[in-house]
N, C-alpha and C positions, 0 to 999 in steps of 0.2 A: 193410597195404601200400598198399593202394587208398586208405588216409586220409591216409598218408605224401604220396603223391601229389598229391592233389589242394589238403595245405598248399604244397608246393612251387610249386605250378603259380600258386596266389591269392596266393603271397608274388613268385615274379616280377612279374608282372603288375602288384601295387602299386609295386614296384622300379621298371618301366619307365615310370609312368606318373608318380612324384613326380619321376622324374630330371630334370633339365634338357635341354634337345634337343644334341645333338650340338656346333652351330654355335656354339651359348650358351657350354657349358663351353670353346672355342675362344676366342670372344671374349674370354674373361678370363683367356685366359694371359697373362704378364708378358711387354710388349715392353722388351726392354735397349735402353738407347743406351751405346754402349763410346765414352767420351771418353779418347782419348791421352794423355792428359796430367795432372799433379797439380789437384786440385779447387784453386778459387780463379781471380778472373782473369775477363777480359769474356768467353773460350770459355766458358768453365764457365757462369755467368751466363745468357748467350744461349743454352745448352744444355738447363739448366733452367725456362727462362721457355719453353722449346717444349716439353719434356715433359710439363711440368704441362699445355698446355693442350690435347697430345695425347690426354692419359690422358681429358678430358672428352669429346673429337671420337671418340673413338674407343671410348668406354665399357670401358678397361679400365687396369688399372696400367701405369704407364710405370716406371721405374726407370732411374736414370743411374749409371753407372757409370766409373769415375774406373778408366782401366789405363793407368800412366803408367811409361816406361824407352824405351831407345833413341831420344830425339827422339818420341817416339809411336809409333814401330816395330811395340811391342809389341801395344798396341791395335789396330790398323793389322789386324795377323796375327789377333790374338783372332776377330775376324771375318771375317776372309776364311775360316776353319776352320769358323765355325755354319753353322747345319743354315738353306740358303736358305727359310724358311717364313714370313719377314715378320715372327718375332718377333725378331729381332735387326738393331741398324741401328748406321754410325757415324758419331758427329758429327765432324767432323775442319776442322781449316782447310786453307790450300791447298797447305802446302811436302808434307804427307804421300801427296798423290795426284796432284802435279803439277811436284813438283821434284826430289824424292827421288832419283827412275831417271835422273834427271842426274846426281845428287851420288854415289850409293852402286853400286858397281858390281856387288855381292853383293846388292843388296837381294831380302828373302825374299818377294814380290810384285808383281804386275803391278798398277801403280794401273788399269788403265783393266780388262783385260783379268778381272781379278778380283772385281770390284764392278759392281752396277748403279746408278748416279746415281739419285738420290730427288729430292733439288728445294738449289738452290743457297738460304742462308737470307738472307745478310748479305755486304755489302762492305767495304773501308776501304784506306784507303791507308796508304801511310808514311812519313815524314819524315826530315831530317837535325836534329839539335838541338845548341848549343852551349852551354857555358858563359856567361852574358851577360857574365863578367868579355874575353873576347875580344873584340877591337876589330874586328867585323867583324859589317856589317847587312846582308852579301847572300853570295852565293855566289864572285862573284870576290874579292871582299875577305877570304874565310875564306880562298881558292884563294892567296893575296897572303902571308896569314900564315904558311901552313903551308910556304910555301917560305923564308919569311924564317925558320921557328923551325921547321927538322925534324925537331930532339932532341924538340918535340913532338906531331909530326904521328902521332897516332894516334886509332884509334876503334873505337867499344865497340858490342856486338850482344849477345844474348841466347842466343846462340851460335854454336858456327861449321857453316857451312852451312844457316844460314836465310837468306832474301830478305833482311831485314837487313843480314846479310853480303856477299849479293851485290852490293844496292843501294851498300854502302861500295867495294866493289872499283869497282865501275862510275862511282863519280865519282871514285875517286883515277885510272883509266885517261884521262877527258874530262877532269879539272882538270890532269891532268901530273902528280900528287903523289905518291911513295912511302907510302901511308898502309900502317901496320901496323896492322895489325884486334887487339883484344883481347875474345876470346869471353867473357861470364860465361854463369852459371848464370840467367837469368830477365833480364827487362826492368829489374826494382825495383831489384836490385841495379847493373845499368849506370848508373840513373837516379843512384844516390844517390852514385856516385862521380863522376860528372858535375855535382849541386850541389854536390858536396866542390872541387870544384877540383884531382881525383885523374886527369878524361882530357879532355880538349878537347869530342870530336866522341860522339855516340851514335846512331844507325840504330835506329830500334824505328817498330812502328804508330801512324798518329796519332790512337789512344784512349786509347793511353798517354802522349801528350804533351799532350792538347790544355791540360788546366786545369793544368797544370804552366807551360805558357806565357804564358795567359791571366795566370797570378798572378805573373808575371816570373821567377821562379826559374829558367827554365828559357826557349832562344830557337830559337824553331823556322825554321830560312833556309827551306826548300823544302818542299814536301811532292810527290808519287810521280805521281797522278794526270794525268789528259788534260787535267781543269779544276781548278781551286785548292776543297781541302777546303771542303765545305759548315758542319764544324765548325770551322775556322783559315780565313776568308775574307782575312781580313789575310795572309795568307802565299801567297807565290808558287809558282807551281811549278817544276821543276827545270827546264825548256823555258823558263819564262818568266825564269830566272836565266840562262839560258845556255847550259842542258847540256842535247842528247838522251838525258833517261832521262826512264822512263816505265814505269809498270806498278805491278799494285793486289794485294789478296786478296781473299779469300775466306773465307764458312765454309760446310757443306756438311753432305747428310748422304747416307749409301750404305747400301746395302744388300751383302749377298753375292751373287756373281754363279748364276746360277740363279735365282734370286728370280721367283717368277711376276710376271707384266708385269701382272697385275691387280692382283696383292697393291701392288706398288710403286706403279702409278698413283693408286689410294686411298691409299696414306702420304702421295704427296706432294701429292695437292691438298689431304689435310688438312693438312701442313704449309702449303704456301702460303696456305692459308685462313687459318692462325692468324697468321703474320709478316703479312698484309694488314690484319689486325684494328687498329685505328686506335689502340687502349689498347696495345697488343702493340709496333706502328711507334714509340708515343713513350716506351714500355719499353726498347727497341732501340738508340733513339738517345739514351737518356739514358748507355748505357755505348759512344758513340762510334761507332758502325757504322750504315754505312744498309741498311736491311730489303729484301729482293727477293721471293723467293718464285717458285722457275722451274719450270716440267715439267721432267719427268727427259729430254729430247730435246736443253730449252735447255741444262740443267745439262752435259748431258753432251761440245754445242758446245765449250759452258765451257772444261770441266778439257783438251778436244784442243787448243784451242786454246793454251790455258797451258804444256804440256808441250812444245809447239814452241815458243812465245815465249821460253822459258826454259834450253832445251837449248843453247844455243849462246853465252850469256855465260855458263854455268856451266862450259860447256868452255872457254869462252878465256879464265877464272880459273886455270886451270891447281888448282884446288883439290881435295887429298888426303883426305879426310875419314879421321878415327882410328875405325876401327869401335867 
């Protein structure tokens, strides 16, 4: 019995002493990032070019993960439910945490009130794009056409109830036009009926327009911005066309709210360390977006900021969303 004992006691003891320390086997649990939405696309992209470089700043697995349904809803939810301990975050753009509780009057979360802001990564704006077959090289001249031909004054978004769509209501209101919006399913698909000669007008981001313009197939009048796109210098903005409209995105990433304020300050200045990283900036801007990199204090200015800007032409669209 006394020999029983004293194997037990030499075998913990080697146990405790080969194990790894507590904080270790911590550090290498798997940090998720829950991206909204189907893999593919500059989110997706921009989401893995930061994972990957977290998983090295951070000395441990990163893993992305793609939970795509309701507009991003889903995802959205997925984490606001984890357990706040820093190993779950989400990459998100800005209609999920800053337009939404405009649009959805059921929505099953509080963007601000349920998430802790981590660091804002990327910007970009958006654009109006035509057909080039259309006789029309600026904004009041598109404004000219669609009154003259309103069997077919319509335009196409990637769906209904993103900023896209709003941006389209917002200049059919300033030009006078009855535009009827035509939602698809994805930007590519807008795109490619729009080189078809299938809708006139198209509303998406201008990362998804820019080398589609550059290579003429495709005519970008304005783009979204305060100052004219750093990628479309050649194109005006909707201010300089004419119109007071104005306003950008974002992409971002959150945590669950409880999230210790330590935990998150260390995510995000390694994030922001990585988006600064000068290989990472011209990664960034090769798929259209310009690189930031906020504290979670700026970021979180941000998203209030947005949420007021946005509440109020989303309500004077009078738009229903189909849950």
């Amino acid at each position: 019995m006394r020999f029983t004992r004293i194997v037990l006691a030499v075998a913990g003891f080697a146990m405790l002493t080969l194990a790894p320390p507590l904080a270790a086997q911590t550090r290498t649990a798997p940090l998720r990032i829950i991206y909204p939405f189907p893999g593919g696309g500059s989110g997706d992209a921009l989401t893995r070019l930061i994972a990957e470089r977290l998983g090295v700043a951070l000395e441990r697995p990163v893993i992305v993960e793609p939970r795509a349904g309701a507009a991003g809803r889903l995802g959205v939810q997925a984490v606001k439910t984890a357990e706040p301990d820093g190993n779950t975050l989400l990459a998100t753009p800005i209609a999920p945490m800053a337009v939404y509780q405009s649009v959805y009057p059921a929505l099953d979360y509080d963007p601000v009130k349920d998430f802790a802001p981590v660091s804002q990564v990327a910007t970009f704006e958006f654009g109006i794009c035509i057909d080039p077959k259309i006789p029309a090289g600026d904004l009041p001249e598109l404004a000219a056409w669609l009154k003259a031909n309103p069997d077919k004054a319509n335009f196409g978004t990637p769906g209904a109830g993103t900023l896209p769509h709003f941006f389209g209501l917002m200049f059919a209101k300033a030009a006078g036009v009855p535009l009827q919006h035509i939602a698809y399913k994805g930007g590519v698909v807008a795109l490619t009926d729009l080189m078809g000669s299938r809708i006139p007008i198209v509303f998406l981001s201008t990362n998804e327009l820019t080398e589609l313009h550059k290579s003429g197939r495709i005519r970008v009048l304005a783009t979204s911005g305060a100052q004219r796109s750093t990628f479309l210098p050649d194109v005006p903005t909707f201010r300089e066309g004419g119109y007071d409209i104005e306003g950008g995105g974002w992409w971002g990433f959150f945590a669950p709210a409880g999230t210790p304020a330590a935990t998150v300050s260390r995510l995000s200045g390694a994030i922001a360390t990585i988006v600064q990283d000068e290989d990472v900036k011209a990664r960034i801007a090769q798929i259209g977006l310009k690189p930031t990199g906020t504290s979670p204090e700026e970021f979180a200015r941000i998203q209030r900021e947005d949420v007021e800007r946005w509440a109020a032409p989303i309500k004077a669209s009078g738009f229903k969303p189909e849950q």
